[in-house]
Structure formats: structure tokens, C-alpha cells
N, C-alpha and C positions, 0 to 999 in steps of 0.2 A: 534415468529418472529414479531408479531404485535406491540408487547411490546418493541423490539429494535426500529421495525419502528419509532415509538414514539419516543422513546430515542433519536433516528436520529435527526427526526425532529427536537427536543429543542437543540440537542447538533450542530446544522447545523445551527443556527439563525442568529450567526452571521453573517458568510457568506452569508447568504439569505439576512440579513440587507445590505449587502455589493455589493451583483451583483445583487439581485431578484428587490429589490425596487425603484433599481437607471435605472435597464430595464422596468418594469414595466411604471415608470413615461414618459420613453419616447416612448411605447407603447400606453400610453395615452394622452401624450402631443402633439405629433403628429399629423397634420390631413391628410397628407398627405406621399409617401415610395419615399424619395429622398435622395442624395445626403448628406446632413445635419444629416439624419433618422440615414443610416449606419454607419456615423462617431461618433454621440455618442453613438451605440451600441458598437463601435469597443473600445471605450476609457472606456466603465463597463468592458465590457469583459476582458480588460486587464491589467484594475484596481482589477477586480477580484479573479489577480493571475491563470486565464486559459490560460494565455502564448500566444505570441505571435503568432506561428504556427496554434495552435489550433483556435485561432481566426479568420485568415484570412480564413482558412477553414470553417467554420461552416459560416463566414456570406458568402464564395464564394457559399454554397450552399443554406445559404439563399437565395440570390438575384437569382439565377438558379431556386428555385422554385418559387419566387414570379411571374417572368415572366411565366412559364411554366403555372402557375395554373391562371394567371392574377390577382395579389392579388392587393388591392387599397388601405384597408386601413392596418395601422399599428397593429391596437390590431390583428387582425387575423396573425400576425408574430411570436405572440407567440407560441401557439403549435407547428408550424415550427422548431422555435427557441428548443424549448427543445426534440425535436424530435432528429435535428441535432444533438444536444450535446449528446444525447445517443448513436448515431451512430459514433462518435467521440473517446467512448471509448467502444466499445466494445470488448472483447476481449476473445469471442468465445467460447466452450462448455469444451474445452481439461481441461480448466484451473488448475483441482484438482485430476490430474492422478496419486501422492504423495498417495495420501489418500489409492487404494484403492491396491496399489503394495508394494512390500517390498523396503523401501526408503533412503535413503540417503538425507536430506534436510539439506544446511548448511544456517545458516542466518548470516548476514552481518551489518555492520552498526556504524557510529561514536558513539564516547560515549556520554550520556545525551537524547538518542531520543527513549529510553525507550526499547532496544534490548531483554535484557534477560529476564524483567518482560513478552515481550510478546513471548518469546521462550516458559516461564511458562504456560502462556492463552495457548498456541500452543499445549503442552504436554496433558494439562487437555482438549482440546478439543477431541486432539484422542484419549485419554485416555476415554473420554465420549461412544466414536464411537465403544469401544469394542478393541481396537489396543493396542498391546502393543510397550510400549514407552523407547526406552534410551536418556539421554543424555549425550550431551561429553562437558563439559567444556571446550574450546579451546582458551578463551579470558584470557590467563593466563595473560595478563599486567595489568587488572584494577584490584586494589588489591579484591574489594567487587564482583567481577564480580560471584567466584565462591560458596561463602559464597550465593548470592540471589539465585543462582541455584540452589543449596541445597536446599532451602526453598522450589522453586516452584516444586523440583522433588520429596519433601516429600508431597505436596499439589496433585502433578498429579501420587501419585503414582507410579512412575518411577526411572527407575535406573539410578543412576548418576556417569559417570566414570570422574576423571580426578579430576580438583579444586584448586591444588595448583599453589599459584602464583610465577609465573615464570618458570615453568617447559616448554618443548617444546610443543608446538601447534600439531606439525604433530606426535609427539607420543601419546599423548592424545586422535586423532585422531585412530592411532595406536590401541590402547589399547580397544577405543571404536567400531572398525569394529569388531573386535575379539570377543568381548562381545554380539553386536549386532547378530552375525551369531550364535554362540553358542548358546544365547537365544532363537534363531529364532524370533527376534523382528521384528514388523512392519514397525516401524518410526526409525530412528536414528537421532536424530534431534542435528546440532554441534551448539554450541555458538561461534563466531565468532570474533576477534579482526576486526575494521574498523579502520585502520589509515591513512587517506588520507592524512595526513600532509607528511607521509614516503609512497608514494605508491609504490617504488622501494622495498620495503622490504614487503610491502602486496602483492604486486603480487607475490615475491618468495612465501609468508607463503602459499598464496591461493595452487601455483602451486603444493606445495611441498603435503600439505593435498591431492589435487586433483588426483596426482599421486599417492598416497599408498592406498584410495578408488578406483581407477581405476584396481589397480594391484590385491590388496585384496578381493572387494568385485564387480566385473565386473558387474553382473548378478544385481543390486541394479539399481533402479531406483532414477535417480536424479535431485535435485529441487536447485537453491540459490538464496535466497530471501533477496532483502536487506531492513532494516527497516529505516523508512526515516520522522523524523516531522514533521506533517501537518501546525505545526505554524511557523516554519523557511519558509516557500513559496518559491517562486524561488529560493530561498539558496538551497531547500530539490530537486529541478527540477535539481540543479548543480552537488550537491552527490550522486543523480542517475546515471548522466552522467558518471559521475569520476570511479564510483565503475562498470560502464559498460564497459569501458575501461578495468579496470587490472581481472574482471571475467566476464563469461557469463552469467547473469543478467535472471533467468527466471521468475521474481515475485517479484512486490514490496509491503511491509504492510505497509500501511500510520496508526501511532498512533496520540493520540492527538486533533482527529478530532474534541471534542468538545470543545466549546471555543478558537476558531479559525474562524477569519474572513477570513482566507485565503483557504477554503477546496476548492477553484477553483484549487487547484494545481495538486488535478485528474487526472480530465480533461488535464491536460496540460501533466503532464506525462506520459496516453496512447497517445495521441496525436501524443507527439513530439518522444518520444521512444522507442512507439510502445511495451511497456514492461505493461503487467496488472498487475493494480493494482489487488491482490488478497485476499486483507483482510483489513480492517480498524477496528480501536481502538478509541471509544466513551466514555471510562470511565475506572474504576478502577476493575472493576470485570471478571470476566473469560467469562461471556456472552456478556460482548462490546466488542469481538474483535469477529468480524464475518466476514464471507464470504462478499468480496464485489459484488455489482451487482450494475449495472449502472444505470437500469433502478428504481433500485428503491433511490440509492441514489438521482440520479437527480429530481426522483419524492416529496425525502421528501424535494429537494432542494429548489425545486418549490412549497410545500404546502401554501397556503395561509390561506385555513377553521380554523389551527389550530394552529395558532398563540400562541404557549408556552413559551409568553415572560420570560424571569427570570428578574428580577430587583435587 
């Protein structure tokens, strides 16, 4: 875990170049908590990519504490400040009830934001955990979609139903409950078509899967997650929205995260949609994509001691 921490860290520079140094400065350029003070905090912060919402919040309760505790000067606003933003996304103990039930987890997401590589990390993580794992192939429109699941289900060990392109989504679906209960598998984890451009016709696919797991396999615990890139920034806060709209959204995995000046985009997605984030992607291997926790990403947000610049 230390070792990611670290990862975090380097892989979160940007964005720390981007909201930590431009607050910073005016945590020290300041000598006084006016007016002035909170306006350029309010324009890092949403320059940041922590969205608008979450912004006015976090400073509404800055300024709530500064009065309460009689704060005077500005560097003391700091640990306020990142106090607030953890409290911003929290998003509670429940978060990974998938894991330890028999599940049904379908994941979601336009093409290019890195979906079924991290469906692959997903498999191999519970595949780590001792679970056993199917997957269903259900993104039958992008032609490579099922060709990479093959890979990663030969990587996590796992059984892969489905794959060819163009066949129906809710049979595949189909095919994978029936397999899933026969095996007495843990996870069923679906790959998902994201077509926001047609969402008259993702909402039928979603509804149509949703009803033959409902009818099939009742007793299944279920999770949908949609995957969203941390470097699109508020584009990635809109196709949250969208895909909240046509499914019930329990869990977002933000990929991409490193090399990204935008990872305030977090924050702005628990914030504003009240949806946790439950896992982010730091790199290429099956151990960057981990559990997310607030308090420590906001912690490596804010590390300063260890400046891992890359040049």
C-alpha cells in the first residue's frame, strides 16, 4: 500500500502543480482572511476541476470554521481546507459489499476510457482475493472489445462467456448468469457497451440485461460501475451524469489518474453526484488500480516533503 501511496503521489503532480501550489501561494501571499482571500481560492479550486458545487461548499464551510474557531491568518486555512475536501467525498464504509457476496457487477462506459483493460485489473484483483471470477463479454459493438477480454480473462484466470462481435448483449448476459450459478461463482463481472451518443437504445440494452439478472438470478448482489477518464475533467463529471440518467449508478472507477492535471475531478463527482468514487487507475498494471480512499488520495494530493518531480 505504501508503494502505491508513492505511485499516487508522482502520478498526482500534476494536479498538485495545478490546485496545491496556486493555493498554497495564496495561503502565503495573504496576510490577512478577506474577501479577496476567498475569491482566489474559489477560482484554484475551479480551475482545479473540483467543480463548481463542491467548491462553493467546501469554502461555505471554510468560512463557517474560520469564524467559529476565530482563525486570523490565512496559512492556518490550510488543514481546514483539506480537512473540508475529505469530508466532501466521503463516501462511507458500505462501499465494497460486491466483494464479499455473490455478485452481479456490470461496468459501463464510453469507448477509449480504458473500460475493459480495467474490467481485466478488476477480475485479477478478486481473482487475488481467493473469488472466483466470470466474465460476460456484453460490449459486442467494439470490434476488439472481446478479443482484450480474452486476454485479461486468461491473465485473471477466469472464465469468459460470450466475445463475438455483434451477437446480442442481453444473451450473453443470458448465457453468463447460467454459467455464473452453475459454477457457483463469486463475481460476475459484465463488460458493458457505453453509448451515450444513442442513449435511447442504452437504456433499452441496460433495461433488457437488468431484467433477465433480476428474473434469473434474484438472490445476486448488485453493483454498476461506470468507468469515466480522469483526463477528460468535467467532460468525465458530464458522462457520469448521463450514464446516471439511463442506469442506477452505484460506483465510479476514475482511470488515467496519472498524468493528469485534472484529478480534482473526484472531488467534484462525490460532491455533486453524490456517487463514490470506488477505485482509481494510476498506471498500467493490475496493482494501479486500487481501492479509492479520500483521505488518502487527498493526502498524497497535498504531499509537499516529496516532491517526485518527473522531468
Amino acid at each position: 500500500m505504501a508503494d502505491f501511496f508513492k505511485r499516487l503521489v508522482s502520478g498526482l503532480s500534476k494536479t498538485r502543480d495545478n490546485i496545491v501550489s496556486g493555493m498554497d501561494s495564496i495561503f502565503n501571499g495573504f496576510s490577512k482572511i478577506n474577501d479577496d482571500f476567498y475569491e482566489e481560492l474559489e477560482e484554484v479550486l475551479i480551475m482545479g476541476d473540483l467543480g463548481v458545487q463542491a467548491t462553493y461548499d467546501i469554502l461555505d464551510d471554510l468560512k463557517k470554521k474560520v469564524k467559529e474557531q476565530h482563525i486570523k491568518e490565512p496559512s492556518e486555512c490550510r488543514q481546514i481546507l483539506i480537512d473540508s475536501i475529505k469530508e466532501q467525498m466521503d463516501v462511507g464504509e458500505t462501499a465494497y459489499e460486491f466483494e464479499n457476496k455473490t455478485s452481479v457487477v456490470m461496468v459501463i462506459g464510453v469507448n477509449g476510457v480504458g473500460k475493459t483493460t480495467t474490467i481485466g485489473k478488476l477480475a485479477g484483483k478478486l481473482k487475488g482475493q481467493g473469488k472466483k471470477v466470470i466474465l460476460a463479454a456484453a460490449d459486442t459493438f467494439r470490434a476488439a472489445a472481446g478479443e482484450q477480454l480474452k486476454e485479461w480473462a486468461g491473465r485473471a484466470q477466469a472464465e469468459l462467456i460470450g466475445g463475438q462481435e455483434g451477437s446480442d448483449p442481453a444473451a450473453v448476459v443470458y448465457d453468463a448468469v447460467a454459467a455464473a450459478k452453475a459454477r457457483h461463482a463469486d463475481v460476475l463481472l459484465c463488460d458493458t457497451a457505453g453509448r451515450l451518443h444513442n442513449k435511447k437504445n442504452l437504456m433499452e440494452e441496460l433495461r433488457k440485461m437488468n431484467r433477465i439478472i433480476d428474473r434469473e438470478f434474484p438472490e445476486a448482489f448488485r453493483e454498476t460501475l461506470v468507468v469515466l477518464d480522469a483526463t477528460t475533467g468535467q467532460n468525465a463529471l458530464q458522462q457520469a451524469k448521463e450514464f446516471n440518467e439511463v442506469a442506477d449508478i452505484t460506483g465510479i472507477i476514475l482511470t488515467k489518474m496519472d498524468g493528469t492535471a485534472k484529478g480534482g475531478i473526484a472531488v467534484a463527482i462525490q460532491a455533486e453526484l453524490g456517487i463514490p468514487v470506488k477505485y482509481i487507475g494510476v498506471g498500467e498494471t493490475i496493482d494501479d488500480l486500487q481501492k479509492f480512499d479520500a483521505d488518502t488520495f487527498v493526502n498524497a494530493l497535498f504531499t509537499t516533503d516529496s516532491k517526485e518531480k518527473e522531468d
